[in-house]
Backbone as a printed PyTorch tensor [residue, N CA C, xyz], in Angstrom:
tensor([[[  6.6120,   1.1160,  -6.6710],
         [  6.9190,   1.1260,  -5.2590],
         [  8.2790,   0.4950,  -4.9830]],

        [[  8.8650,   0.5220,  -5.9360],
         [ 10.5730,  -0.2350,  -5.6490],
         [ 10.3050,  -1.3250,  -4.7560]],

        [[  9.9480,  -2.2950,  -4.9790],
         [  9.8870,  -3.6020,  -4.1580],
         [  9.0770,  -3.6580,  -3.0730]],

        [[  8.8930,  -2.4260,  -2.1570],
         [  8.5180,  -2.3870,  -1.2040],
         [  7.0810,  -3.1280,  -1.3500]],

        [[  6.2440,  -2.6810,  -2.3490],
         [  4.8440,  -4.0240,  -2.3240],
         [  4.6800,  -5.1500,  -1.5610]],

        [[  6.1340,  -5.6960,  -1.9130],
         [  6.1630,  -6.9580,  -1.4580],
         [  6.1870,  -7.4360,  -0.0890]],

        [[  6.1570,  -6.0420,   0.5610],
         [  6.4620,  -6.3320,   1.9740],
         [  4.4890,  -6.0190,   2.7890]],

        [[  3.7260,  -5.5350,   2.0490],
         [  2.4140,  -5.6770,   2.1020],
         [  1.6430,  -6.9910,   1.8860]],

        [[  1.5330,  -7.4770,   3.2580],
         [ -0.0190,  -8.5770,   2.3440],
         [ -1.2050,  -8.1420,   3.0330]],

        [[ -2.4790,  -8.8290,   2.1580],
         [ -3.9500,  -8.7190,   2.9240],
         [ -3.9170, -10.4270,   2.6430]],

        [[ -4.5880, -10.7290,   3.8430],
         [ -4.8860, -12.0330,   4.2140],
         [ -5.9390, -12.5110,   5.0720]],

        [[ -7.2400, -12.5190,   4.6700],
         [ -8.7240, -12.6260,   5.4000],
         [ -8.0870, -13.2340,   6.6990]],

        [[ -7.4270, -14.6600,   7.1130],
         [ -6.9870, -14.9050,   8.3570],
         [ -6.2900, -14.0770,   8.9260]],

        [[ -5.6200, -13.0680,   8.5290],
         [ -4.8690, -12.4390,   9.4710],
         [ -5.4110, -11.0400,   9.8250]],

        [[ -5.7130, -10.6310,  10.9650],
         [ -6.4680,  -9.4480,  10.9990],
         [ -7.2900,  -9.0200,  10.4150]],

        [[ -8.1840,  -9.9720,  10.1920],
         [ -9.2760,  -9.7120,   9.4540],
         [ -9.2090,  -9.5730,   7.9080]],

        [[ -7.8200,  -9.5200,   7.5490],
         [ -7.7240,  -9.3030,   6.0990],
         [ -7.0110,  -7.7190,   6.1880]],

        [[ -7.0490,  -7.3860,   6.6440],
         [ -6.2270,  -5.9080,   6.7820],
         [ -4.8220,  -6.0110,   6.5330]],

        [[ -4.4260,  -4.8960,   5.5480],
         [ -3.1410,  -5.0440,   5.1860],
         [ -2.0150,  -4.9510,   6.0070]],

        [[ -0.7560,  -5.7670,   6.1310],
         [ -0.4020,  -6.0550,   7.1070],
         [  1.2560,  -6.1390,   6.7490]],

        [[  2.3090,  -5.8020,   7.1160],
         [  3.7280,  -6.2440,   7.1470],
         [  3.7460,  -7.6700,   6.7860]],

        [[  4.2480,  -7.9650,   5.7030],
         [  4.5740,  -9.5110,   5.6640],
         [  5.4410,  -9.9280,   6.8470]],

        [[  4.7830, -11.3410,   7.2740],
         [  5.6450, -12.0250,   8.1710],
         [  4.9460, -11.4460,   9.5890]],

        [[  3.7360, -10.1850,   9.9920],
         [  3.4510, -10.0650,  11.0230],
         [  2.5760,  -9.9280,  11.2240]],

        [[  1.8340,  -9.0890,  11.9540],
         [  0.4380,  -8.8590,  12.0530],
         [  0.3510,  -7.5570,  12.6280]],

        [[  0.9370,  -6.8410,  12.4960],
         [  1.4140,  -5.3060,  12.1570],
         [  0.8930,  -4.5720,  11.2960]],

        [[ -0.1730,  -3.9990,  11.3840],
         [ -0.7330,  -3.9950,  10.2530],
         [ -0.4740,  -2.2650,   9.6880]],

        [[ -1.1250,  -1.5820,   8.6800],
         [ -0.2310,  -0.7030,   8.0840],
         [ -1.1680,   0.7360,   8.9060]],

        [[ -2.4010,   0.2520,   9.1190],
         [ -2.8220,   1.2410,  10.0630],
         [ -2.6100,   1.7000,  11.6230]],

        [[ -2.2280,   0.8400,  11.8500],
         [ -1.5800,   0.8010,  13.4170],
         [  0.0460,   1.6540,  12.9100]],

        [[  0.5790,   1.7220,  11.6260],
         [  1.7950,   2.4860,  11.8270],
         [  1.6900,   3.7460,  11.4360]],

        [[  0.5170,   3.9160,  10.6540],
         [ -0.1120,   5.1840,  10.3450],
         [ -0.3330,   6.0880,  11.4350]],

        [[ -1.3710,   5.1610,  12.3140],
         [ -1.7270,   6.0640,  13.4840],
         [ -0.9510,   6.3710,  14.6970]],

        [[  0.0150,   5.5350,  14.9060],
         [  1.6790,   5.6780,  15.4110],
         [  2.3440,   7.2160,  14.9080]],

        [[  2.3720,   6.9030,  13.4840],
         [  3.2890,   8.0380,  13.3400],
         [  2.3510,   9.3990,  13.2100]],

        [[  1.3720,   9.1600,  13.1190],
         [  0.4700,  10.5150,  12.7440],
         [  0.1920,  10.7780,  14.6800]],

        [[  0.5380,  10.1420,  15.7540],
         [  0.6940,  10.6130,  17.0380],
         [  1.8260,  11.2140,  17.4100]],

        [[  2.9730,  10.8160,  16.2870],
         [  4.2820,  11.8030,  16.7900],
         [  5.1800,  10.7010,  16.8680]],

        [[  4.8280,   9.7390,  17.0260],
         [  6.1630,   8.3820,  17.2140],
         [  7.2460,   8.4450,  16.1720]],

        [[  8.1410,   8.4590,  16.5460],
         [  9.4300,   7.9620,  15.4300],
         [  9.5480,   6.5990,  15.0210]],

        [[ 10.3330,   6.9100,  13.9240],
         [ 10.6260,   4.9930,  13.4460],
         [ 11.2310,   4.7190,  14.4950]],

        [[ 12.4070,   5.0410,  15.0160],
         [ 13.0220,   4.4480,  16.2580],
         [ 12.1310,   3.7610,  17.2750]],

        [[ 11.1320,   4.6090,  17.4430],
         [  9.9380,   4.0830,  18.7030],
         [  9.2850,   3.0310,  17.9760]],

        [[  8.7300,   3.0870,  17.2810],
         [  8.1000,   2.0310,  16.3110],
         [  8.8330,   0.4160,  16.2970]],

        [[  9.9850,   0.9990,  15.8620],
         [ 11.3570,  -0.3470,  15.4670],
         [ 11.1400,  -0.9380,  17.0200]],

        [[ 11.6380,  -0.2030,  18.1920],
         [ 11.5960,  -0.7560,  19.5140],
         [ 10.4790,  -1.3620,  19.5270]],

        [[  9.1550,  -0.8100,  19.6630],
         [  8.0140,  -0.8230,  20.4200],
         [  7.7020,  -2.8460,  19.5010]],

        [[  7.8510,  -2.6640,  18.3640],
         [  7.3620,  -3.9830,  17.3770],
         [  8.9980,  -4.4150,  16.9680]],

        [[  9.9230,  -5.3760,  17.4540],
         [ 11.3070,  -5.7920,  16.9730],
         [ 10.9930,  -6.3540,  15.9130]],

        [[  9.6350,  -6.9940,  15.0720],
         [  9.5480,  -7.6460,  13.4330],
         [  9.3560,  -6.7050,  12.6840]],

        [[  9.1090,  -5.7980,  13.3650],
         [  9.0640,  -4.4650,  12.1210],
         [ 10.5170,  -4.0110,  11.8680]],

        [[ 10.5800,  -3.3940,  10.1860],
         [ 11.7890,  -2.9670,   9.7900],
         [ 11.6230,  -1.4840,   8.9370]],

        [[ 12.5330,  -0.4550,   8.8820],
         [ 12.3820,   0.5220,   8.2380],
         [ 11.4150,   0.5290,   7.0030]],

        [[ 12.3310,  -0.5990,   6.0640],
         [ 11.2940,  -1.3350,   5.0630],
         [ 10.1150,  -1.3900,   5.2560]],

        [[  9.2000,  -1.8300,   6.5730],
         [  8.2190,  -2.5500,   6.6360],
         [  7.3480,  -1.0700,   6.5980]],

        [[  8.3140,   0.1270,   7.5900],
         [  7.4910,   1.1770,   7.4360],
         [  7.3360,   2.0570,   6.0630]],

        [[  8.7770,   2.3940,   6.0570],
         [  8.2910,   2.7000,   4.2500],
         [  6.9220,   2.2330,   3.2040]],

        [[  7.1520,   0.8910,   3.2820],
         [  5.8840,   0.2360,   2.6290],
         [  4.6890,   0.7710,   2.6610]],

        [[  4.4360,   0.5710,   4.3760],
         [  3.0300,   0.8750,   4.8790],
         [  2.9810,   2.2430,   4.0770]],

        [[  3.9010,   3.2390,   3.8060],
         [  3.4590,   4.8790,   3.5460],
         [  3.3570,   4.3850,   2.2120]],

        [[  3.8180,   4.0250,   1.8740],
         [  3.5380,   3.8480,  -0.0670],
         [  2.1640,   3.0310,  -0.0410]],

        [[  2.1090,   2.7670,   0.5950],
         [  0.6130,   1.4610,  -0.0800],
         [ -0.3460,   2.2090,   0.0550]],

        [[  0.0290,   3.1930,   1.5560],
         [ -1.1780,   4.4330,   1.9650],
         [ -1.5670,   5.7190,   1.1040]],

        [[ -0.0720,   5.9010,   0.1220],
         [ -0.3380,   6.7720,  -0.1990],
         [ -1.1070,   6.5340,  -1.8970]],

        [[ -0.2810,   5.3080,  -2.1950],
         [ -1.3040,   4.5840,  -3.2930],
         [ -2.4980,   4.2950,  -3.3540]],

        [[ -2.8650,   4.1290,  -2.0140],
         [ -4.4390,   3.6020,  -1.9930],
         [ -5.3620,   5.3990,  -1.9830]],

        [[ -4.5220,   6.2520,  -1.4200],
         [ -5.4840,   7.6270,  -1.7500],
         [ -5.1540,   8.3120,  -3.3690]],

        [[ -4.0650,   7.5280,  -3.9450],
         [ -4.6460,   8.0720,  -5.6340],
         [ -5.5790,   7.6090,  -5.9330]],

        [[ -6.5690,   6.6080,  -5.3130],
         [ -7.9340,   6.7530,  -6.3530],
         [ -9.0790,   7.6870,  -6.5070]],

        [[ -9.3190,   7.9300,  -7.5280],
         [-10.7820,   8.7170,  -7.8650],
         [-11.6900,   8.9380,  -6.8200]],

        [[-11.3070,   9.1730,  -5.6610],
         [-12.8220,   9.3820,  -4.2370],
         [-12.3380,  10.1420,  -4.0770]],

        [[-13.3430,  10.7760,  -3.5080],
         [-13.5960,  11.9180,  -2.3330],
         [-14.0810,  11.6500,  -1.3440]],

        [[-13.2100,  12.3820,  -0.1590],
         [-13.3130,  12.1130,   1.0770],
         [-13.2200,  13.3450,   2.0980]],

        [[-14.6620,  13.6390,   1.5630],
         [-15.2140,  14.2590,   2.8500],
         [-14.6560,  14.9170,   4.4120]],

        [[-14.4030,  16.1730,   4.4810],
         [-13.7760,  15.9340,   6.0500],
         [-14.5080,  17.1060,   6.4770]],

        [[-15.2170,  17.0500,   7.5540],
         [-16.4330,  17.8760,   8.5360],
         [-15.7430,  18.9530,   9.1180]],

        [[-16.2380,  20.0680,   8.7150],
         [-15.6250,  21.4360,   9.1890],
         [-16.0860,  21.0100,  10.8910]],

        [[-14.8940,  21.3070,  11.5460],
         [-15.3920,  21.6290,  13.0020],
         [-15.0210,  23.5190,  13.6060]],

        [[-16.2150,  23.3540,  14.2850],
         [-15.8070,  25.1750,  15.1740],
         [-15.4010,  25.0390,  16.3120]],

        [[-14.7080,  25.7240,  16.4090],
         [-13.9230,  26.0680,  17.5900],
         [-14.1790,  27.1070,  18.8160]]])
């Protein structure tokens, strides 16, 4: 992850332990579900000033690391 790791912690006091931007409480799902609504980093950077490009990068690498493991995950046909 080129350094970026380092910008991930989990910390039971902080949000429950949810992985989080070092240094905030920003956590990596709140930027997930940000950008998977359409937000830009720009909006993001504004909306949170301790967040940094870095911080978002991270969050996508840790996310996308945490779905190389061995599961399956299920997703419910819906009709239309």
């Amino acid at each position: 992850m080129n350094g970026l790791n380092r910008l991930i912690i989990s910390d039971p006091n902080v949000m429950m332990g949810k992985p989080v931007i070092a240094g905030t409480r920003i956590t990596v799902e709140l930027i997930l579900e940000k950008l998977a609504a359409g937000e830009t980093y720009e909006q993001l950077l504004a909306a949170h000033p301790r967040l940094s490009r870095d911080g978002i990068q991270a969050a996508l690498a840790f996310a996308a690391e945490a779905l190389r493991a061995d599961v399956l995950y299920p997703i419910s046909e819906t009709t239309r």
